[in-house]
DRENPA-3360 file (N, C-alpha, C; in nm, 2 decimals, always signed):
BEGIN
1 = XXXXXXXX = +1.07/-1.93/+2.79/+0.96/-1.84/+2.76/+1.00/-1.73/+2.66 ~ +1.10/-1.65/+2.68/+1.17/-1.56/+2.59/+1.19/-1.64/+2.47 ~ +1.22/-1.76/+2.42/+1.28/-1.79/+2.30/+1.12/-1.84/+2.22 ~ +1.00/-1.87/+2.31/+0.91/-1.90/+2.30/+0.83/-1.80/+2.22 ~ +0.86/-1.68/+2.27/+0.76/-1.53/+2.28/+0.83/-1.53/+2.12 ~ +0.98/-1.53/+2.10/+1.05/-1.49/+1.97/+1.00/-1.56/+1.87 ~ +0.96/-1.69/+1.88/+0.91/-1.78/+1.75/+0.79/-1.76/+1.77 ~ +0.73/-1.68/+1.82/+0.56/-1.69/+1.77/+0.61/-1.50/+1.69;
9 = XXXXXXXX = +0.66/-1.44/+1.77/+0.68/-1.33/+1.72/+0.73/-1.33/+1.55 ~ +0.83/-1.41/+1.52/+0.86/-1.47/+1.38/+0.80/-1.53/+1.30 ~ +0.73/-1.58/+1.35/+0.62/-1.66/+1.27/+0.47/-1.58/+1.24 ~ +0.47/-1.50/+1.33/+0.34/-1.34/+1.28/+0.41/-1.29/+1.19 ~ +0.55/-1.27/+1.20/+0.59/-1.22/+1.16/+0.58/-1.21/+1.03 ~ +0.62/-1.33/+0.97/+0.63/-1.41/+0.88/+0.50/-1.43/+0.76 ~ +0.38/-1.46/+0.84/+0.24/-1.44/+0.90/+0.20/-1.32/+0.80 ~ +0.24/-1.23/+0.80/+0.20/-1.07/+0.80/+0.24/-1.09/+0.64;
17 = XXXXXXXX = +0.41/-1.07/+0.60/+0.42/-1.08/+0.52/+0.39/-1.18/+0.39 ~ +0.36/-1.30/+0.41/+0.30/-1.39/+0.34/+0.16/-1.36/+0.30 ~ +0.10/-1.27/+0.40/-0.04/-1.27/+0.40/-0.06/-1.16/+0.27 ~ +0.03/-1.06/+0.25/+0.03/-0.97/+0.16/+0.08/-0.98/+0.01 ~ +0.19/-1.11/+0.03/+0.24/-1.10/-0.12/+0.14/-1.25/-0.20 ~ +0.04/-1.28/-0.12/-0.09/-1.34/-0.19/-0.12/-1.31/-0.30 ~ -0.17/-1.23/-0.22/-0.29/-1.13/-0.33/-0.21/-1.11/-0.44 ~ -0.09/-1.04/-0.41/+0.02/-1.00/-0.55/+0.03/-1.07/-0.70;
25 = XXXXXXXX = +0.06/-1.28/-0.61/+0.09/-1.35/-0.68/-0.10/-1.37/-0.77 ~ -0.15/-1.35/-0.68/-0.32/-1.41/-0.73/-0.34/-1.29/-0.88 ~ -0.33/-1.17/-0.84/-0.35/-1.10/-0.95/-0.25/-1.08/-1.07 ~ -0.15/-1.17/-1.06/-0.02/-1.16/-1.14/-0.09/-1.33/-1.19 ~ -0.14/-1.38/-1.19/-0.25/-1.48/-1.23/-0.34/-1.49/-1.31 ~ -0.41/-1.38/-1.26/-0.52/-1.34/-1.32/-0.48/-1.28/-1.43 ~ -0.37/-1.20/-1.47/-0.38/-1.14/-1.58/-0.29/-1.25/-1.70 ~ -0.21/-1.33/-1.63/-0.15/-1.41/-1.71/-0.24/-1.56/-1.73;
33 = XXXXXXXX = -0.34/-1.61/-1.65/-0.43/-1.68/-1.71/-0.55/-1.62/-1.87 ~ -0.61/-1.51/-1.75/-0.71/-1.48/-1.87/-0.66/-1.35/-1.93 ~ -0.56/-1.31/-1.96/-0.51/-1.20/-2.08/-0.55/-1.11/-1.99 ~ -0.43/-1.02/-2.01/-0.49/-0.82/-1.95/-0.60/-0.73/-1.99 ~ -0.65/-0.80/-2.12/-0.75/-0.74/-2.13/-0.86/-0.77/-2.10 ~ -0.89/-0.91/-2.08/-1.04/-1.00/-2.03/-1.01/-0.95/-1.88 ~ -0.91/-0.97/-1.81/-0.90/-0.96/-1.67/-0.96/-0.86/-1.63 ~ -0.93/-0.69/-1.67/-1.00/-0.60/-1.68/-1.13/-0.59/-1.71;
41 = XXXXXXXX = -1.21/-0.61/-1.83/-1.33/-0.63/-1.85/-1.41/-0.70/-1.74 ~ -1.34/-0.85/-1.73/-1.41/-0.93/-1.63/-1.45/-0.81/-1.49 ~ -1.37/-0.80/-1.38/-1.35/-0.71/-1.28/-1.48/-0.56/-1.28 ~ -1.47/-0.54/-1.42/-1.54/-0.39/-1.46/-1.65/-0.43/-1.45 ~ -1.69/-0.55/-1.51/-1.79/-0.66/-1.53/-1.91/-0.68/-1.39 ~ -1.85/-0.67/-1.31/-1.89/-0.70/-1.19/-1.97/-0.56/-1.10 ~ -1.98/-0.45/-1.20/-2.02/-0.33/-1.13/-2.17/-0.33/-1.10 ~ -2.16/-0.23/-0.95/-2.31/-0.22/-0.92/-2.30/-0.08/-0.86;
49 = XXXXXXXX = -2.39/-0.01/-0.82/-2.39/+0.16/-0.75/-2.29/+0.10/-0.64 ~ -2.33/-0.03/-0.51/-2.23/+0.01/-0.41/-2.08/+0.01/-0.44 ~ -2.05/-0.11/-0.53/-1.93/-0.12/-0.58/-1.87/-0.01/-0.63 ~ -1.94/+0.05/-0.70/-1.91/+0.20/-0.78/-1.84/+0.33/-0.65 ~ -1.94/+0.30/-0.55/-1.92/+0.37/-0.45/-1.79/+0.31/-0.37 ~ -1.77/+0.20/-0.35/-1.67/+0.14/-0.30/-1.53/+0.18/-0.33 ~ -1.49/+0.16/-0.43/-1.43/+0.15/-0.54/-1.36/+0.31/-0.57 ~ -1.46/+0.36/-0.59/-1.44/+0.51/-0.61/-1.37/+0.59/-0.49;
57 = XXXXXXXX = -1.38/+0.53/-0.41/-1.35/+0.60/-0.26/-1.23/+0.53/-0.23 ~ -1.22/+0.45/-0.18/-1.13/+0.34/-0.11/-0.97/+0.36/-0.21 ~ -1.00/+0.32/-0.35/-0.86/+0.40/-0.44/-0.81/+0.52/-0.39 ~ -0.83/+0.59/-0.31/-0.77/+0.73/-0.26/-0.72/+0.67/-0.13 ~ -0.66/+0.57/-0.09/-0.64/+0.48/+0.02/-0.47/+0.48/-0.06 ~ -0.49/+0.47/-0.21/-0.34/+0.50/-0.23/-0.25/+0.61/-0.28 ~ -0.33/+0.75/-0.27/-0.28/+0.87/-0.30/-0.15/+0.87/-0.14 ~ -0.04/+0.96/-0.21/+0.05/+0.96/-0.14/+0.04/+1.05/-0.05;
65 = XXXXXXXX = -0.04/+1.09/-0.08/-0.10/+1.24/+0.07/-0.11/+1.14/+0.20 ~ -0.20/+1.03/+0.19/-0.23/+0.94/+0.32/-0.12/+0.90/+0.39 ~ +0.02/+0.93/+0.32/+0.14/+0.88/+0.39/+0.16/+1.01/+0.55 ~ +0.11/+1.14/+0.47/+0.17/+1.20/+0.58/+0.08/+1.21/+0.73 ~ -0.06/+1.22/+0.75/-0.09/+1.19/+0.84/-0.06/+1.03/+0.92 ~ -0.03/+0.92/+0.85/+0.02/+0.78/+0.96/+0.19/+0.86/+0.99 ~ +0.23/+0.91/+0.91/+0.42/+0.93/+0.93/+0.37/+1.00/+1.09 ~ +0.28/+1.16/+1.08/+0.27/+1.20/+1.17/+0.25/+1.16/+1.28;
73 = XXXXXXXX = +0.11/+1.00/+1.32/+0.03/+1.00/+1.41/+0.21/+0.85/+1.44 ~ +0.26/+0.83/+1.41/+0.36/+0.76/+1.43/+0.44/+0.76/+1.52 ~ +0.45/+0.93/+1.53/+0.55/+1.00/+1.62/+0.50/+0.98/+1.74 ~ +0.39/+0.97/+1.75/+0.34/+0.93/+1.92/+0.38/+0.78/+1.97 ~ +0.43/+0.68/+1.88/+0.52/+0.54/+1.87/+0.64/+0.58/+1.87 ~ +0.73/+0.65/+1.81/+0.86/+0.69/+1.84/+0.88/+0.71/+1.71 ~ +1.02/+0.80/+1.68/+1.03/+0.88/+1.57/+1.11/+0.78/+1.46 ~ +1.17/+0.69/+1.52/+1.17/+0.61/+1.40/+1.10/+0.48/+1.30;
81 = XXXXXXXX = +0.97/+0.54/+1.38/+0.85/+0.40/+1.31/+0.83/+0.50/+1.17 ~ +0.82/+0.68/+1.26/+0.79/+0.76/+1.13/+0.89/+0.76/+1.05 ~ +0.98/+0.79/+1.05/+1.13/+0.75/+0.96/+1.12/+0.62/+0.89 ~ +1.08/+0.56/+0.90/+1.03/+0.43/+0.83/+0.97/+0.40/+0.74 ~ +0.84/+0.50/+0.76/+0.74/+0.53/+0.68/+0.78/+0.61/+0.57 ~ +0.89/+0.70/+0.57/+0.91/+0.81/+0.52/+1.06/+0.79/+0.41 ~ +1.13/+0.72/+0.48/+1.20/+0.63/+0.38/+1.15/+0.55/+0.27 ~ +0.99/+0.41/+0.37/+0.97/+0.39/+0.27/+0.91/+0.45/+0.13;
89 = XXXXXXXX = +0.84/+0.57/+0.18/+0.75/+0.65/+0.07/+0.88/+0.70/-0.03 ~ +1.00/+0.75/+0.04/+1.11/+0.77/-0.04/+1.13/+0.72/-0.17 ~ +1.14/+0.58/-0.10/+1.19/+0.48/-0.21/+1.06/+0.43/-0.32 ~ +0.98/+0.44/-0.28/+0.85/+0.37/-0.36/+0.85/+0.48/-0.49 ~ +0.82/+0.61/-0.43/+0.85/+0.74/-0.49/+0.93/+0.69/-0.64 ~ +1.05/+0.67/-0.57/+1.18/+0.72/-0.62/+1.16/+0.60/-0.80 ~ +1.12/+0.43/-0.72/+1.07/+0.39/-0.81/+1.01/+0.39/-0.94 ~ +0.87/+0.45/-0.86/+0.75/+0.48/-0.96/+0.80/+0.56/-1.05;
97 = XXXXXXXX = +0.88/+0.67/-1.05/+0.90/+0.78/-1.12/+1.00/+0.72/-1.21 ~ +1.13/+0.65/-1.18/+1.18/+0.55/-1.25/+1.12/+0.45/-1.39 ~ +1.03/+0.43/-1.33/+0.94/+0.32/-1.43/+0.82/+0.37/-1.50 ~ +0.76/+0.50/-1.43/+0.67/+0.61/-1.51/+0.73/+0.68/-1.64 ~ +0.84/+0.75/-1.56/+0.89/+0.86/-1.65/+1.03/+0.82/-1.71 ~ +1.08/+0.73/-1.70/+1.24/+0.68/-1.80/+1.18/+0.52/-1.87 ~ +1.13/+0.45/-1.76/+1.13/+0.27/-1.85/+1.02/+0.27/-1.92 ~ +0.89/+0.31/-1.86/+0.76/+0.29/-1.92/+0.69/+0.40/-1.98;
105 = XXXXXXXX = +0.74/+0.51/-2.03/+0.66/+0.63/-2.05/+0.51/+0.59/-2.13 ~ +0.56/+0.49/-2.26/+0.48/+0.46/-2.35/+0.37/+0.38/-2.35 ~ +0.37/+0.30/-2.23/+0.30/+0.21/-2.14/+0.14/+0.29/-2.17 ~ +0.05/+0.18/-2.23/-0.08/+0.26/-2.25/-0.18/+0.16/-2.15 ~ -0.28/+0.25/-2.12/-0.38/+0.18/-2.02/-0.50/+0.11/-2.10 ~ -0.55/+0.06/-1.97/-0.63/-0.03/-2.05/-0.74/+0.08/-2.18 ~ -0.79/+0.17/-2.12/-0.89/+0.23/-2.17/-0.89/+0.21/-2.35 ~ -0.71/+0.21/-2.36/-0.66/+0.20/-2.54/-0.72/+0.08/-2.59;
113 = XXXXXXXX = -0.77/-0.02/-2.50/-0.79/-0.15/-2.64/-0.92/-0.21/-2.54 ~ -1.02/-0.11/-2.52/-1.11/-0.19/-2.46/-1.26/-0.09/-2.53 ~ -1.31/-0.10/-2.59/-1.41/-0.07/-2.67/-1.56/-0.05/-2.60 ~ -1.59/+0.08/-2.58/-1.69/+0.18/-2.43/-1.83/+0.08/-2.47 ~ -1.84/+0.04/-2.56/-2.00/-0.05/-2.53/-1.96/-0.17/-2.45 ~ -1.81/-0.22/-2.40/-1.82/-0.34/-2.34/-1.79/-0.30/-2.21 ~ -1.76/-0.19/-2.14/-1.72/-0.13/-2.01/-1.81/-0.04/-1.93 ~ -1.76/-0.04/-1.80/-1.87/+0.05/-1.70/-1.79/+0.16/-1.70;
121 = XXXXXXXX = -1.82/+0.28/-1.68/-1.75/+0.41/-1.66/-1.83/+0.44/-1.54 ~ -1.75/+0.49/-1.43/-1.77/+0.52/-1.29/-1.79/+0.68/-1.28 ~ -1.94/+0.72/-1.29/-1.91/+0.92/-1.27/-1.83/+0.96/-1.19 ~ -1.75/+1.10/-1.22/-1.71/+1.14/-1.14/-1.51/+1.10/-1.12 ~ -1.50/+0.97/-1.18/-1.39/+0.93/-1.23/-1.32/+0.96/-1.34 ~ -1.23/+1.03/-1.34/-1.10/+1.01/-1.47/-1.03/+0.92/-1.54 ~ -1.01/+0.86/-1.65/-0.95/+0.73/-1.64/-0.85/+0.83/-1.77 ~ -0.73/+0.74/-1.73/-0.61/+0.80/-1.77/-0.55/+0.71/-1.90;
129 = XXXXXXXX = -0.48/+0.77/-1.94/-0.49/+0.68/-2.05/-0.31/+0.64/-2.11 ~ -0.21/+0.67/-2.00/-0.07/+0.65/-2.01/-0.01/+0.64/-1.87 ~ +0.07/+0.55/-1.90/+0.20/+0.54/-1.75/+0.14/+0.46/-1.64 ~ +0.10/+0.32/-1.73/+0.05/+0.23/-1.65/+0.11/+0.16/-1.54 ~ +0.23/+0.12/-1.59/+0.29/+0.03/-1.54/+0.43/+0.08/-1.45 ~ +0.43/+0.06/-1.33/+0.36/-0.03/-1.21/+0.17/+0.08/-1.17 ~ +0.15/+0.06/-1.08/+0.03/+0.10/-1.06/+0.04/+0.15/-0.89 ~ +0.08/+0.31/-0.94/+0.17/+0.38/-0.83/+0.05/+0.36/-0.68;
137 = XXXXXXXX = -0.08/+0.35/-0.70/-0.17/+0.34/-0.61/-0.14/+0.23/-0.54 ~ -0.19/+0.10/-0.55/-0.13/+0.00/-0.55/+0.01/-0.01/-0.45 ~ +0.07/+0.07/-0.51/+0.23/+0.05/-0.44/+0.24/+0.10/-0.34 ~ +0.13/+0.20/-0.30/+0.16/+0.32/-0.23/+0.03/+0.24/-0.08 ~ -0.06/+0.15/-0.11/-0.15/+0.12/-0.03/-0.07/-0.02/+0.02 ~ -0.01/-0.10/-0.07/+0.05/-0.29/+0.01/+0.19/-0.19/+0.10 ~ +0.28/-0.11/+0.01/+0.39/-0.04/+0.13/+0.33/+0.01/+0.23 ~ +0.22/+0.10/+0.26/+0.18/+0.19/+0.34/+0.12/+0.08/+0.47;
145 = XXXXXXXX = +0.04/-0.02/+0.42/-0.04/-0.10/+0.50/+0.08/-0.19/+0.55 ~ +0.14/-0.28/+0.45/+0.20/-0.40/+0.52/+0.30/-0.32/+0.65 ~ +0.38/-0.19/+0.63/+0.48/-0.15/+0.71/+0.42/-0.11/+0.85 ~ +0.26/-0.06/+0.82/+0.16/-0.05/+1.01/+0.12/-0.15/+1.03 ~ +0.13/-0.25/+0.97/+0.10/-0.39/+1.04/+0.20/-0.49/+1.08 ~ +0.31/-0.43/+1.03/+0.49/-0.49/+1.13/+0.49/-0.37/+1.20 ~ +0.39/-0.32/+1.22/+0.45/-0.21/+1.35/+0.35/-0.25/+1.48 ~ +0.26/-0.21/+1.40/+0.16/-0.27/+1.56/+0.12/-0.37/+1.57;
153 = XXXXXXXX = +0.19/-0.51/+1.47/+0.20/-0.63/+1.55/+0.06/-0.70/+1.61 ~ -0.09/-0.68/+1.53/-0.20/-0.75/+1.60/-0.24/-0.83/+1.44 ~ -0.27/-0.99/+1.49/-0.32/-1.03/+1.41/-0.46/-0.98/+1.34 ~ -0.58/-0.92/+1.38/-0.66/-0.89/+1.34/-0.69/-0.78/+1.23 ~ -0.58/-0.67/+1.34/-0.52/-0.55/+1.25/-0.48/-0.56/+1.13 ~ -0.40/-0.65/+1.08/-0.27/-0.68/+1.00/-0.38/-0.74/+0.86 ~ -0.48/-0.83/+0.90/-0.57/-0.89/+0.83/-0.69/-0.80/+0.81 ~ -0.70/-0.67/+0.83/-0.76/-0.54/+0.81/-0.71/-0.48/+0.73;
161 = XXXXXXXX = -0.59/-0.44/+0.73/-0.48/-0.38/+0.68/-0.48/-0.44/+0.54 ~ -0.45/-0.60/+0.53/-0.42/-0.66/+0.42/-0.52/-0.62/+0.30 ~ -0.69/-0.65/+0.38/-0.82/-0.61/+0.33/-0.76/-0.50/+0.23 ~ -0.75/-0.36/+0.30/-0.78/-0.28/+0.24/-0.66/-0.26/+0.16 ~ -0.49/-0.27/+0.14/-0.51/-0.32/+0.01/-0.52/-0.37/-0.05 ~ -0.59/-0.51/-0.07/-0.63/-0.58/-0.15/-0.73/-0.51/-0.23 ~ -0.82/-0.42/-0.16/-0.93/-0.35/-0.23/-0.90/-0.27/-0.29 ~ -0.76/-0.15/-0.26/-0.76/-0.05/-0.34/-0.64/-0.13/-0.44;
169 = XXXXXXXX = -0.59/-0.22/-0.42/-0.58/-0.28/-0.65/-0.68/-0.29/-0.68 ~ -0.74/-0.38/-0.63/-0.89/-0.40/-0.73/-0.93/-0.31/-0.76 ~ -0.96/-0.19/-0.69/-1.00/-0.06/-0.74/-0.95/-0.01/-0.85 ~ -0.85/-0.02/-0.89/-0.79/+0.03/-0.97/-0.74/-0.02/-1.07 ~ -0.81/-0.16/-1.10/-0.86/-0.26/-1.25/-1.00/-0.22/-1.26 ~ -1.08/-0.23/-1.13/-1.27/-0.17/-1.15/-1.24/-0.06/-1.23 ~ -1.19/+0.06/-1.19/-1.18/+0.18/-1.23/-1.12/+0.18/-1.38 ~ -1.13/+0.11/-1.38/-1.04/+0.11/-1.56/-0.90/+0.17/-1.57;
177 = XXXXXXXX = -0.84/+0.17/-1.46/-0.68/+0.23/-1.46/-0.56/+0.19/-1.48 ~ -0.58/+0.05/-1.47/-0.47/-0.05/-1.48/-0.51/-0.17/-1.49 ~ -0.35/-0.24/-1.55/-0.39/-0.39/-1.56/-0.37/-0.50/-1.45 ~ -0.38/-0.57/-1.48/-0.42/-0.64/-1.34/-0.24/-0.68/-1.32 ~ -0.15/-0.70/-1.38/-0.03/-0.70/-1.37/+0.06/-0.59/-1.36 ~ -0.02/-0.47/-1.39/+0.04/-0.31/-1.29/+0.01/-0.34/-1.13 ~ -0.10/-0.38/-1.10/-0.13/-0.42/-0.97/-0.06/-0.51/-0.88 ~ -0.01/-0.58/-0.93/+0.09/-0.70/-0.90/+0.20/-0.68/-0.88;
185 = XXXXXXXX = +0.29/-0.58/-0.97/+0.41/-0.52/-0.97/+0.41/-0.41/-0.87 ~ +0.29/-0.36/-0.90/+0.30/-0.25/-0.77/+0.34/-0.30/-0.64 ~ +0.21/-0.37/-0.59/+0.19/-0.41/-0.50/+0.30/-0.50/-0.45 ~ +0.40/-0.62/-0.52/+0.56/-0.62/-0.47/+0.65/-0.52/-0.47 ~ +0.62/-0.44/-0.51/+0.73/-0.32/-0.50/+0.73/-0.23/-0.37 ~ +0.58/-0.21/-0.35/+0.53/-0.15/-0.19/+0.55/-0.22/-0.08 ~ +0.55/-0.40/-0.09/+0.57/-0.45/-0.01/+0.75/-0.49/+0.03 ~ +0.87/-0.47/-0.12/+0.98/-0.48/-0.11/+1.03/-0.33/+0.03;
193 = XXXXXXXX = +0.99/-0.25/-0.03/+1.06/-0.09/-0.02/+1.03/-0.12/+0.17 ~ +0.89/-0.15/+0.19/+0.87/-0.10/+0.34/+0.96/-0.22/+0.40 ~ +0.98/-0.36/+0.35/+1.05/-0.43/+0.42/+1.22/-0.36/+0.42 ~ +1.23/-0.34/+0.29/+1.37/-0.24/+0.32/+1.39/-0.18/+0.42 ~ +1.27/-0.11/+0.43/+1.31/+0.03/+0.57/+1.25/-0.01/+0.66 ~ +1.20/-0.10/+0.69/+1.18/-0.18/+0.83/+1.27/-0.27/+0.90 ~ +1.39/-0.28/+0.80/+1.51/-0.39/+0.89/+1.62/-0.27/+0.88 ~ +1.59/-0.15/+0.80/+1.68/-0.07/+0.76/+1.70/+0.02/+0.90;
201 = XXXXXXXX = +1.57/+0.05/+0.98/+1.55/+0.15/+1.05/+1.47/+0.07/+1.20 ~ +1.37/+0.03/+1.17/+1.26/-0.06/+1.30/+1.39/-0.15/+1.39 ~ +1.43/-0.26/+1.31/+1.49/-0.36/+1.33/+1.64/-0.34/+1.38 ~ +1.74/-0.20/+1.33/+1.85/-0.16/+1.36/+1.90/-0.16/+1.50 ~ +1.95/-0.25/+1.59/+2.01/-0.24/+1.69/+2.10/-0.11/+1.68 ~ +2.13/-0.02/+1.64/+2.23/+0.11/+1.69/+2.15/+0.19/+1.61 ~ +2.04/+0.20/+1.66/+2.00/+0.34/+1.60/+2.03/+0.43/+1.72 ~ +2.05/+0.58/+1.67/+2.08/+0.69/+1.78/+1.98/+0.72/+1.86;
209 = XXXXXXXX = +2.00/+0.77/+1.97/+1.93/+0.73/+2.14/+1.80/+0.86/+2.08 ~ +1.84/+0.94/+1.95/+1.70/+1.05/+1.96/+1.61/+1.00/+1.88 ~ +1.63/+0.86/+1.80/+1.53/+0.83/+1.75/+1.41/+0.71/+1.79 ~ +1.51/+0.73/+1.94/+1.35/+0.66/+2.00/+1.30/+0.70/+2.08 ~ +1.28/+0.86/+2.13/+1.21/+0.96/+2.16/+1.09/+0.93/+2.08 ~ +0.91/+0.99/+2.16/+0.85/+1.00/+2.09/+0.76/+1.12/+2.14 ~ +0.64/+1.19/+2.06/+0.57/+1.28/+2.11/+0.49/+1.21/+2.23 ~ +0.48/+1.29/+2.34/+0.43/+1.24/+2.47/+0.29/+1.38/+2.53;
217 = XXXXXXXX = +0.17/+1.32/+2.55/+0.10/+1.39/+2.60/+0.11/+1.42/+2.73 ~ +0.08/+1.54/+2.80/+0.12/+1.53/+2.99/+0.02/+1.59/+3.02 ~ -0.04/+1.54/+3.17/-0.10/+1.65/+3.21/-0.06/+1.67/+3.33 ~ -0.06/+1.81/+3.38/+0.05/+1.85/+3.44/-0.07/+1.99/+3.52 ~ -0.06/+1.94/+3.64/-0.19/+2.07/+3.72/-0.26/+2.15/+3.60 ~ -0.39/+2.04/+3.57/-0.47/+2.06/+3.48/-0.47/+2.09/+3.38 ~ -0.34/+2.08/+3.28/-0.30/+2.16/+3.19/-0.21/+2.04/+3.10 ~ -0.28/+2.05/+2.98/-0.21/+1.93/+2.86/-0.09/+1.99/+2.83;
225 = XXXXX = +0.02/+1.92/+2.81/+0.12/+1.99/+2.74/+0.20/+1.86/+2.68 ~ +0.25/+1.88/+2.52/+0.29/+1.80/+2.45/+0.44/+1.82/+2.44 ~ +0.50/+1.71/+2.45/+0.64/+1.67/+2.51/+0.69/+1.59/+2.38 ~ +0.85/+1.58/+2.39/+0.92/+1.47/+2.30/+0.97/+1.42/+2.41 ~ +0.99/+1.28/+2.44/+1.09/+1.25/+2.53/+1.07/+1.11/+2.46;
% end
């Protein structure tokens, strides 16, 4: 039964991560079938108010701020699922800034070679016009997602999870921010870093006895009081 429970566990496992570096390869497809610039167009192509609304919103799914409330709500799982999280953001960080600001500075967005009578402009949106490449949103939503879905382990979740980044790349070819091969690159890079820190930290047989303490709610003669144990 135990060795039973382990191969279905490996194989979700497995499951999870396959499910994410899809998309990766599909959009690293898409730009290398129909050119980075049609790919974009095409995608922009497709706008309507809800999409607009969609799109506009759901991209802030990969601002790096969203890292710190899951690191926090983590600690009620134990302190090293948040350490995990927090490494991975580390490293993704450490990345992007690598390939922003030393490999790619000169890296131009699409906005440079796409001509405003053939594009949708989304109000209320910025569209930037350097330091494309990787597509730090992107990176920051397949790391952020794939690493709570090797954590809490529910098929349904995990295929939730996947959803929404899948949506926030797209968002961010809709949006005119990148190419669809920033998205691709990102999106393995978010999905490399959190598997890093998920065998680095999750998976470690000798981690120290206080990092699997977690915050604990009590109630205690009527009275809530929040614990580490």
């Amino acid at each position: 039964m135990e060795n039973q429970n382990l191969l279905q566990h490996n194989i979700a496992f497995r499951n999870t991560i396959t499910s994410f570096i899809i998309p990766c390869i599909l959009f690293m497809f898409l730009h290398l079938i129909t050119g980075p610039v049609s790919s974009v167009v095409f995608i922009n192509s497709l706008h309507n108010k809800p999409l607009d609304y969609l799109f506009k919103h759901i991209t802030h799914l990969g601002d790096g701020i969203v890292l710190i409330p899951i690191s926090l709500f983590m600690l009620f799982k134990g302190i090293y699922y948040s350490i995990s999280f927090i490494i991975a953001a580390t490293l993704q960080g450490t990345i992007l800034i690598i390939c922003k600001k030393i490999l790619f500075t000169a890296s131009a967005r699409p906005i440079h070679y796409l001509g405003h009578e053939t594009i949708h402009f989304i109000p209320g949106v910025v569209v930037h016009h350097w330091n494309t490449f990787p597509s730090g949103h992107t990176t920051t939503a397949f790391g952020m997602f794939i690493l709570l879905a090797l954590v809490l382990h529910h098929v349904s979740i995990s295929r939730f999870l996947m959803l929404l980044a899948v949506l926030t790349g797209i968002s961010r070819i809709y949006l005119l921010q990148h190419f669809a091969l920033d998205v691709a690159i990102g999106g393995l890079i978010g999905i490399g870093t959190s598997l890093a820190s998920y065998y680095w930290i999750v998976t470690n047989q000798n981690k120290p006895q206080w990092m699997h303490k977690r915050i604990r709610i009590l109630k205690e003669r009527n009275q809530i009081k929040i614990a580490i144990a």
